[in-house]
N, C-alpha and C positions, 0 to 999 in steps of 0.2 A: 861651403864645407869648412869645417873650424882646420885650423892650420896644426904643421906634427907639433909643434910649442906648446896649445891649447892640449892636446892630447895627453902628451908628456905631464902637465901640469896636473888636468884632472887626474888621471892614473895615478898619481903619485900622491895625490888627497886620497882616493881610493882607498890606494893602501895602507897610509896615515892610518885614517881609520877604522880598518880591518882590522890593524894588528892591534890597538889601541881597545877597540871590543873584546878582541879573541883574549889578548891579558888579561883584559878584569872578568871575564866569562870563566875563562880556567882558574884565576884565583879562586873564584867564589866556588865553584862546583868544586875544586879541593880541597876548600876547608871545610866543605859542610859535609862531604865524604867524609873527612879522617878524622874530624870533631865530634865526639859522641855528642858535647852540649849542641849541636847543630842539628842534633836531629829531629825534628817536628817538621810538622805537616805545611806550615808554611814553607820552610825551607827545604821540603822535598818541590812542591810546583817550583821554589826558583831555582831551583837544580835542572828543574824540565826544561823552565826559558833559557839557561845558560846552555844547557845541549842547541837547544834550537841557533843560538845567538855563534855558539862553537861552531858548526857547521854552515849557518849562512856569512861569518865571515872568513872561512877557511875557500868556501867559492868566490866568494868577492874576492880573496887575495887572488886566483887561480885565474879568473878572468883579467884581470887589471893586468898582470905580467903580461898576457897577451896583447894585451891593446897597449901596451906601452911604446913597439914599433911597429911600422906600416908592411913591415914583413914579416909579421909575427902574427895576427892577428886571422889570415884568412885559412889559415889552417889549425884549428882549435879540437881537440881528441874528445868526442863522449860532447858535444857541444850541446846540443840539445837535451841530451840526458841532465846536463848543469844546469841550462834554465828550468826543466822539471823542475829540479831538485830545489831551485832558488826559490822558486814560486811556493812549491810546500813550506820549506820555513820560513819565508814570510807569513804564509796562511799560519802556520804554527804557532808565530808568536801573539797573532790576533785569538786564537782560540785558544791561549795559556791564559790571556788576563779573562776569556771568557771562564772557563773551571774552575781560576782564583776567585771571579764574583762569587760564584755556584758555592764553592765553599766558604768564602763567608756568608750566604745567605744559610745555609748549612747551620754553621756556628752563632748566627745572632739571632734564626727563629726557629731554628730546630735541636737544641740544641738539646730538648730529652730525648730525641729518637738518637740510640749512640753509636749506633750504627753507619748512619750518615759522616757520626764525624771521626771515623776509624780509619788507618792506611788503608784497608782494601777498597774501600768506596775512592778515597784520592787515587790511589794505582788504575782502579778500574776508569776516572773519568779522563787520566794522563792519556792509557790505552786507546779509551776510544779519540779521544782530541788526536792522536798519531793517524789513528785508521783513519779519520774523517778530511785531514790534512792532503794524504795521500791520495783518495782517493779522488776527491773533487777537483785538483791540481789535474787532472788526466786529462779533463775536459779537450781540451785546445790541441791533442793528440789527435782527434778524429775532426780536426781540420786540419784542409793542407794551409802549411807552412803557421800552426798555430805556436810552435817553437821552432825556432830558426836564429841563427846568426845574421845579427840585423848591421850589416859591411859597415854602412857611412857610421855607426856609435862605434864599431868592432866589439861587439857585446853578444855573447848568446840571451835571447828572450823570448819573452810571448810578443807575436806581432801587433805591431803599433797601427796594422790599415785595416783591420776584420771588425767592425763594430761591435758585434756578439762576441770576442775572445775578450776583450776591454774592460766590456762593460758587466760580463760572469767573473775576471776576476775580481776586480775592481768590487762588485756587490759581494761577492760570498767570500773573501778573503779579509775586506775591510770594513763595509759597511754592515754587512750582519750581523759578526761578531760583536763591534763596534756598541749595536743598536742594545742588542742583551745587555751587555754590559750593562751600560746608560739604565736601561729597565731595571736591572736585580738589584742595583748601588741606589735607586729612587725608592724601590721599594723597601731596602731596610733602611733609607734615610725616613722613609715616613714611620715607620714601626717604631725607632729609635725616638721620634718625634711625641708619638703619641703615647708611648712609657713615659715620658719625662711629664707628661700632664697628670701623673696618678700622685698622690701626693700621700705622707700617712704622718700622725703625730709626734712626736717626739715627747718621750715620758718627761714630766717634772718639766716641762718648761712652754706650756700653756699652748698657744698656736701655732707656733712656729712647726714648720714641716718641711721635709725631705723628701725629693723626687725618690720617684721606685725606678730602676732599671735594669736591664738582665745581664746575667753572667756574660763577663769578658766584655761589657759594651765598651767602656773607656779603649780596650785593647783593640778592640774591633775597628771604633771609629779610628785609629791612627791607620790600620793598616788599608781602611777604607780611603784615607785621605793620601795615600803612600801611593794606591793602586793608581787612582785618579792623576797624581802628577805624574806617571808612568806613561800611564794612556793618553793624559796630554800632549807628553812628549812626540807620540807614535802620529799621533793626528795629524799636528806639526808638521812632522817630517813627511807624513803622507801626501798632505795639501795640494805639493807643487809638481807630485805625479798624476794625483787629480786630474787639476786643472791642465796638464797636459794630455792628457787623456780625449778632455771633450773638447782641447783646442784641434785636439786630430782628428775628430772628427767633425768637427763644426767648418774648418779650414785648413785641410792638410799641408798646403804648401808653404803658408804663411808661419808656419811655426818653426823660429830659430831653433837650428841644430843645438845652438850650447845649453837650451834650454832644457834639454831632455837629461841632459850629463847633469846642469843643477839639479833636476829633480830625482834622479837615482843617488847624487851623493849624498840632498838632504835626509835619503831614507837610510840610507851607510850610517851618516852624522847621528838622525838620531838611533837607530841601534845602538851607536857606539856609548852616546847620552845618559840613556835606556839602563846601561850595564851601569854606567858609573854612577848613577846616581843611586841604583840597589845598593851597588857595596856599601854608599857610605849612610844607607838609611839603615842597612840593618847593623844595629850595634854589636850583635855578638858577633858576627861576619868578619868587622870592620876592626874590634877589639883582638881579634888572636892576629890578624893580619900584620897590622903595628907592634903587637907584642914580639910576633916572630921576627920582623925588620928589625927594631930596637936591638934584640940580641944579637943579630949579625951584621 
């Protein structure tokens, strides 16, 4: 059993990180609100993932107080209802980089039907990415003790001994989305691939020629290669819940208690990564931000 020191410690990276998310989550989502230049359709989805990022680090703060002392901890309000709630935005932020692929697959092969690339088509995939969120995340309710307050972490979550609650999150929170992803960013990397082979003259200057490529691709590809170090990021930090995962059940006794605290923080850490490296990729975001510090 990690000692109250180890506890205190982690708890207090916890929150490090929490708050460290939740600021650059609410910066961003307040400038792109009160910014009229912020308003497009990419910066409505990271408006999405900043709600998500807002909310699952307001319960990471809300749980980490808890567990900060050994007599704080076993009496936790709404405990269960939290780990619900934690598990949907997690699924959340997995299935925000999924409707950001979809919309750029949208805009780099669909880009005459304009209807696809309208707010109500984004609003309606936001919609449903929320309902789809919510509702899968119930699963592990019509098991006993699929959420529970799990004493020796002092964490509310989904239990760590049901092989089936594990391995339903674990696949439809991470790996699925995950999988799409990977799919729609191959298929307009090959689309992009195979425009660049179409070649066509150039007047007055004999053979020389110039690939063909579609509207917005240059823009497309940055914000393809933006999504990707994002989802990196997420992998990353998912990893060493993974592999904790199947060390629980491969051999439950065997698995170091600290090892479960590393792997919940690595996924805090990168959330927190996650925000900060948005702000500073998106320049108009990133440009009023400093503009407004500078003045004050």
């Amino acid at each position: 059993m990690p000692t109250e020191i180890f506890y205190m410690i982690n708890f207090c990276l916890f929150i490090t990180f929490s708050i460290i998310g939740l600021i650059f989550s609410l910066l961003m989502f307040i400038i792109i609100i009160i910014n009229r230049q912020c308003h497009s359709i990419n910066n409505l989805l990271l408006c999405d993932l900043c709600i998500t990022s807002i909310f699952y680090n307001i319960l990471s703060l809300i749980g980490s107080v808890y567990g900060l002392r050994g007599d704080w901890y076993d009496y936790q309000p709404l405990c269960i209802f939290r780990a619900y709630l934690l598990v949907v935005f997690v699924t959340s932020a997995g299935y925000s980089f999924l409707i950001q692929s979809i919309s750029r697959l949208f805009f780099s092969m669909f880009y005459t039907h304009r209807f696809l690339l309208s707010w109500y088509t984004h609003w309606i995939l936001i919609i449903i990415k929320w309902l789809i969120s919510f509702l899968i995340s119930i699963e592990p309710f019509f098991i006993k003790n699929g959420y529970l307050l799990i004493e020796e972490y002092r964490m509310c979550g989904i239990t760590k001994d049901i092989l089936s609650v594990s391995l339903y999150i674990i696949i439809i929170s991470f790996l699925f989305p995950g999988s799409i992803v990977i799919i729609v960013y191959s298929i307009i990397v090959y689309q992009a691939r195979q425009l660049t082979r179409r070649i066509i003259p150039i007047k007055n200057q004999g053979s020389i020629s110039i690939p063909v490529s579609l509207p917005y691709a240059k823009r497309n590809s940055e914000m393809m290669k933006s999504l990707l170090i994002i989802l990196n990021i997420l992998i990353l930090g998912g990893i060493p819940y993974l592999i904790l995962s199947f060390w629980n059940i491969i051999e439950y006794e065997s698995v170091p208690k600290e090892f479960y605290f590393l792997s919940i923080n690595m996924l805090t850490l990168s959330s927190t990564t996650m925000m900060i490296v948005l702000f500073f990729m998106n320049k108009t975001v990133k440009d009023i931000a400093f503009k407004y510090i500078l003045k004050h």
